[in-house]
C-alpha positions as CSV (number, residue, x, y, z in Angstrom):
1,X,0.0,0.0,0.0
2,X,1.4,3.5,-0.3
3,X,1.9,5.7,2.3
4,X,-0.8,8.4,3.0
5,X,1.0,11.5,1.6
6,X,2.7,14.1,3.4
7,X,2.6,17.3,1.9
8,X,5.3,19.3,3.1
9,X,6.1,22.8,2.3
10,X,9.7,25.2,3.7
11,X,9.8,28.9,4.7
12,X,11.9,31.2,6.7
13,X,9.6,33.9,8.6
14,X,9.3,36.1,5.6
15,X,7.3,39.3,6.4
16,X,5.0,39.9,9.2
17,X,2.7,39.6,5.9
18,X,4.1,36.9,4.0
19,X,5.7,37.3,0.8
20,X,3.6,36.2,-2.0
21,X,5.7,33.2,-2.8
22,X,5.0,31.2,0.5
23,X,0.9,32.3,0.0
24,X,1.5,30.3,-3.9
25,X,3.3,27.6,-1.6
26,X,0.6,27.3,0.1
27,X,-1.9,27.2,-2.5
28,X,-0.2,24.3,-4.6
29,X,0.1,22.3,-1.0
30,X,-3.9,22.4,-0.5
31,X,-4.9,21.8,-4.1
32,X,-2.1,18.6,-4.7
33,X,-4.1,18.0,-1.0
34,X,-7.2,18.3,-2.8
35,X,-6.1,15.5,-5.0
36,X,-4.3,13.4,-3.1
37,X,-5.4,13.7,0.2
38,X,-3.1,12.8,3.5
39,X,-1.7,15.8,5.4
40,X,0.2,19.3,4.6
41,X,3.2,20.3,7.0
42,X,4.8,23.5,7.6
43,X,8.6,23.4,7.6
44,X,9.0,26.7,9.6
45,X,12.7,27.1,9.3
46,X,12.7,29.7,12.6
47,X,16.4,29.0,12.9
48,X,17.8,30.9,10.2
49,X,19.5,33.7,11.4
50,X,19.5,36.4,8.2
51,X,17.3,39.5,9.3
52,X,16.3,40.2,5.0
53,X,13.9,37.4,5.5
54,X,11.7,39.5,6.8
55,X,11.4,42.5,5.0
56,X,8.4,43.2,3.9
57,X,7.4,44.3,0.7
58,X,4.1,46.9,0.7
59,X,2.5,49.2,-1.9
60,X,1.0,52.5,-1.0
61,X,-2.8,52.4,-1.9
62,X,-2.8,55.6,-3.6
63,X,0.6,55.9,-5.4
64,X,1.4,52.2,-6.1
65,X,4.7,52.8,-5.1
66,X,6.9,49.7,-3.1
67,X,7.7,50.4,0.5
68,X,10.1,48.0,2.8
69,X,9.4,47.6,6.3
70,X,11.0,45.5,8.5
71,X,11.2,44.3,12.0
72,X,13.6,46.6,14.6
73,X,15.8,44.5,16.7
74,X,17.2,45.3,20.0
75,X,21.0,45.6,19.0
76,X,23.0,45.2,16.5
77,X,24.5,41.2,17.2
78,X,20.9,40.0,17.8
79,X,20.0,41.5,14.3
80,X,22.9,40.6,12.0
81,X,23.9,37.3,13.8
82,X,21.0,35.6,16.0
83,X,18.7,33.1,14.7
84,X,15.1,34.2,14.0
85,X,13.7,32.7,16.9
86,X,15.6,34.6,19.3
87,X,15.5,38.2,17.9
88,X,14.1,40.2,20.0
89,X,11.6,42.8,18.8
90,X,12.7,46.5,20.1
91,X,10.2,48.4,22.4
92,X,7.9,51.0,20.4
93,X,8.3,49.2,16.9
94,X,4.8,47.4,16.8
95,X,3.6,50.9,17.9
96,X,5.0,52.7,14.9
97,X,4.7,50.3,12.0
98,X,0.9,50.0,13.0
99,X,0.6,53.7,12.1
100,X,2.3,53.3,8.5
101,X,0.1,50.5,7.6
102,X,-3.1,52.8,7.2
103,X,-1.0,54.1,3.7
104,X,-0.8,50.5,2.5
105,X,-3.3,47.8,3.9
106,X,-7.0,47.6,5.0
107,X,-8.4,48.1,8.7
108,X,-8.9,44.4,9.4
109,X,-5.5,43.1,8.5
110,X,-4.3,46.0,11.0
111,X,-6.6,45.2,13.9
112,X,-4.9,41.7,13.4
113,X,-1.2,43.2,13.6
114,X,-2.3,45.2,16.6
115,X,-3.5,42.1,18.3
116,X,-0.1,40.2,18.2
117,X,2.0,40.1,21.1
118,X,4.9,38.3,20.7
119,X,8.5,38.9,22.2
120,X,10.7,37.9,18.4
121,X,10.1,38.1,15.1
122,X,9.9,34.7,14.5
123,X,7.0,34.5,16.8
124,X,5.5,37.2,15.4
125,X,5.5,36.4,11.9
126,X,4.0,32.7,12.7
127,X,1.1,34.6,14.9
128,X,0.4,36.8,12.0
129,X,-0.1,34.1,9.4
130,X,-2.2,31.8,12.1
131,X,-4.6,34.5,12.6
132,X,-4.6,35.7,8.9
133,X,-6.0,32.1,8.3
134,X,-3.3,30.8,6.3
135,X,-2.2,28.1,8.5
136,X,-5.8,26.2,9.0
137,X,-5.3,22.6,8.9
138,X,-1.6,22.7,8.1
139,X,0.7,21.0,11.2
140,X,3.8,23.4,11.5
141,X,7.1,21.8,12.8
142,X,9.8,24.3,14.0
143,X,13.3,23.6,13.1
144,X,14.5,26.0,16.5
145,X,12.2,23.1,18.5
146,X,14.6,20.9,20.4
147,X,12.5,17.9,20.2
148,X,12.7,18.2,16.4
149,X,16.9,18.7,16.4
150,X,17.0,15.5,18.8
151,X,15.1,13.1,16.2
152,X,16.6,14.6,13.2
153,X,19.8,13.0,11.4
154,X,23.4,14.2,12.0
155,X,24.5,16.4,8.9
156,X,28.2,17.2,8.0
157,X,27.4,20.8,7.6
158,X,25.3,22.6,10.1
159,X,25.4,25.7,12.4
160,X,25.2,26.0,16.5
161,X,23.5,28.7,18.4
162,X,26.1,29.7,20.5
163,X,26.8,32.6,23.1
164,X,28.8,35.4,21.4
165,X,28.6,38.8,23.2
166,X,25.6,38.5,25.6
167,X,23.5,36.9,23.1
168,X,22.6,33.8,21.2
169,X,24.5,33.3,17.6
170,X,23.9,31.0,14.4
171,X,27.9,30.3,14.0
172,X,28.6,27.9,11.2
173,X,30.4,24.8,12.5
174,X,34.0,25.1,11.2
175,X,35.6,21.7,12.1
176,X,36.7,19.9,15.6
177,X,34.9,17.7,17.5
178,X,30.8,17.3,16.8
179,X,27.8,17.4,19.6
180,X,29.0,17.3,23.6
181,X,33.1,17.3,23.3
182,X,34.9,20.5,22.6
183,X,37.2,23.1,24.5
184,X,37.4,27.0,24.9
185,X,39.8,29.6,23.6
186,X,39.3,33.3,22.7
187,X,37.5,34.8,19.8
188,X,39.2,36.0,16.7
189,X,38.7,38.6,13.7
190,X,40.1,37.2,10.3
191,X,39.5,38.2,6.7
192,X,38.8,34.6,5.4
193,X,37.1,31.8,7.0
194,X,39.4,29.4,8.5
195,X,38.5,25.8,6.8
196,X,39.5,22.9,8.5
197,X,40.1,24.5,12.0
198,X,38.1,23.6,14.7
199,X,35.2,26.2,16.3
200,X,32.7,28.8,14.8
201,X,32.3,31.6,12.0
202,X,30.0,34.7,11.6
203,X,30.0,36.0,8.6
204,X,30.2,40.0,8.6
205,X,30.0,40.4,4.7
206,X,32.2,39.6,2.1
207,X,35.6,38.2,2.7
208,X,34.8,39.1,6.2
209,X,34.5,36.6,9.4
210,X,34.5,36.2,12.7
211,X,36.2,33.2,14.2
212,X,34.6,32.1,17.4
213,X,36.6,29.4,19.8
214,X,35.2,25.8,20.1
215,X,32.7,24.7,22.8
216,X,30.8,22.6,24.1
217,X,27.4,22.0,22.2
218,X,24.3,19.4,21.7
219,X,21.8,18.4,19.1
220,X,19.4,20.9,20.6
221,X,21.5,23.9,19.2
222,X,22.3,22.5,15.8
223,X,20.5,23.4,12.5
224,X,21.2,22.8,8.7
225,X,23.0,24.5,6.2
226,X,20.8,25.2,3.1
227,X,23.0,22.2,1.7
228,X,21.5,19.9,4.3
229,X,18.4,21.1,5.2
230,X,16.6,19.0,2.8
231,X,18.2,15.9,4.1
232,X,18.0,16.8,7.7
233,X,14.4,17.8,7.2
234,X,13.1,14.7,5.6
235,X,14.6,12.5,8.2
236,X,12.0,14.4,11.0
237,X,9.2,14.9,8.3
238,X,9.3,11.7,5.9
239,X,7.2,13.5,3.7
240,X,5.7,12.1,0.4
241,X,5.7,15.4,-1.5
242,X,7.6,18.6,-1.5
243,X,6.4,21.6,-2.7
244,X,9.8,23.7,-4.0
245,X,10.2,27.0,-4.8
246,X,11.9,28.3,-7.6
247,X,14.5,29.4,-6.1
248,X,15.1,26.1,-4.0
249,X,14.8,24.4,-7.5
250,X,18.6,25.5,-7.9
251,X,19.9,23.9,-4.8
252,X,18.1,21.0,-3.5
253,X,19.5,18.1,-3.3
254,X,17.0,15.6,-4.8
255,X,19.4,12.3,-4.1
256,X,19.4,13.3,-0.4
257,X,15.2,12.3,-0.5
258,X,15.2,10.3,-3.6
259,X,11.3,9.0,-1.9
260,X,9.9,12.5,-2.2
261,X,7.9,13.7,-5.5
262,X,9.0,17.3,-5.7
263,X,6.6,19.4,-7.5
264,X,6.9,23.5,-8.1
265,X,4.7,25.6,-6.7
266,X,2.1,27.4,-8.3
267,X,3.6,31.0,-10.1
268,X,2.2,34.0,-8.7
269,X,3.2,37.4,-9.5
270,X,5.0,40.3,-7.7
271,X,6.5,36.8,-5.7
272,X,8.6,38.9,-3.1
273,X,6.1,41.2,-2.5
274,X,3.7,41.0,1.2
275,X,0.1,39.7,1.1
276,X,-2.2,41.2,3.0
277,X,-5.4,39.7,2.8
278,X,-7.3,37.6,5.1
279,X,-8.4,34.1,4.8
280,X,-12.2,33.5,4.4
């Protein structure tokens, strides 16, 4: 018998209204549901740690014109180097942005941004689309939830959230020992990435990095590189079907799941920009 299908779907937090891309996403996942049956699944990659995710792409109702909000984060290390999950949102921004919106969106979808109270932006985003009505009858699985990094498989390429400053950090692994055995040294500014030595990087930009000393860590702070997310995904999923995006068309790595049906989602215009319109 074949399995009953998993329809599985991946997104950062992208907008505190989501790009138009994740609401096509979603679209193909409910109609291939339509057809098939089974169950659709959320991939909420919350771990990723880069803040343009979640700009957000709006057009002013009476000049057309493209504005880009975003979230404000509460200093600088949290916003260029901590994963989603854990950036904090700064004191006052909710406040403001709600009175922008009036230029670009309707009174309802604003009454439902004012209603969310959440303390990061990962939060935030995922409490906007549940009470938008995107998110009815879809299971979301969290790749910052520790019971999901404990069952998934171990990946050769990965990042740990680790302390750096005062605050949590998405460093990529750079070599050394794996999960519960490393040592502590002191941190180090470089213009290259060191490969093959053992402890952490942040990239600044460019040629630019910041080597961080080894340290202890566990399953519970590791997540995937884009090279291994598919892999390390599937193995907590073991989904049937993948809906891809066209830019994750480029990079997937369709021998890492060779049991999955990938399909493309649905095209949709204006893909990057924010929708703003609520789910009947």
């Amino acid at each position: 018998m074949s399995p009953t299908p998993i329809i599985a779907l991946g997104q950062q937090p992208c907008g505190f209204f989501p790009k138009r891309f994740l609401i096509a996403k979603f679209q193909t996942a409910r109609r291939l549901h339509g057809e098939l049956g089974g169950e659709i699944v959320f991939f909420y990659h919350d771990s990723d740690h880069d803040p343009r995710e979640t700009q957000t792409i709006l057009r002013h109702r009476k000049t057309n014109e493209p504005a880009q909000l975003n979230f404000a984060f509460v200093n600088k290390v949290q916003r260029k180097f901590s994963p989603l999950y854990l950036k904090s949102i700064a004191p006052g921004w909710q406040s403001k942005t709600a009175l922008q919106l009036p230029n670009y969106v309707e009174r309802p979808v604003i009454e439902i941004f004012e209603a969310v109270s959440a303390p990061n932006v990962a939060d935030f985003c995922l409490a906007m689309y549940q009470r938008m009505g995107l998110l009815a009858g879809i299971r979301v699985v969290r790749s910052s939830d520790p019971a999901v990094r404990r069952a998934a498989c171990a990946v050769s390429d990965f990042f740990v959230d680790v302390p750096y400053e005062g605050e949590t950090v998405r460093a990529r692994f750079s070599g050394g020992p794996g999960p519960g055995d490393a040592g502590r040294e002191g941190v180090e500014r470089s213009d290259a990435r060191a490969v093959g030595s053992p402890g952490f990087t942040l990239h600044e930009g460019g040629n630019s990095f910041i080597n961080l000393p080894p340290v202890t860590f566990s399953k519970e702070q590791i997540s995937p590189t884009r090279d291994t997310r598919l892999r390390w995904m599937q193995s907590v999923l073991h989904c049937t079907h993948y809906i891809a995006g066209a830019g994750e068309k480029a990079y997937l790595h369709h021998e890492d799941a060779p049991e999955v049906t990938f399909i493309s989602r649905d095209p949709i215009d204006r893909s990057d920009e924010a929708h703003t319109e609520i789910a009947s």
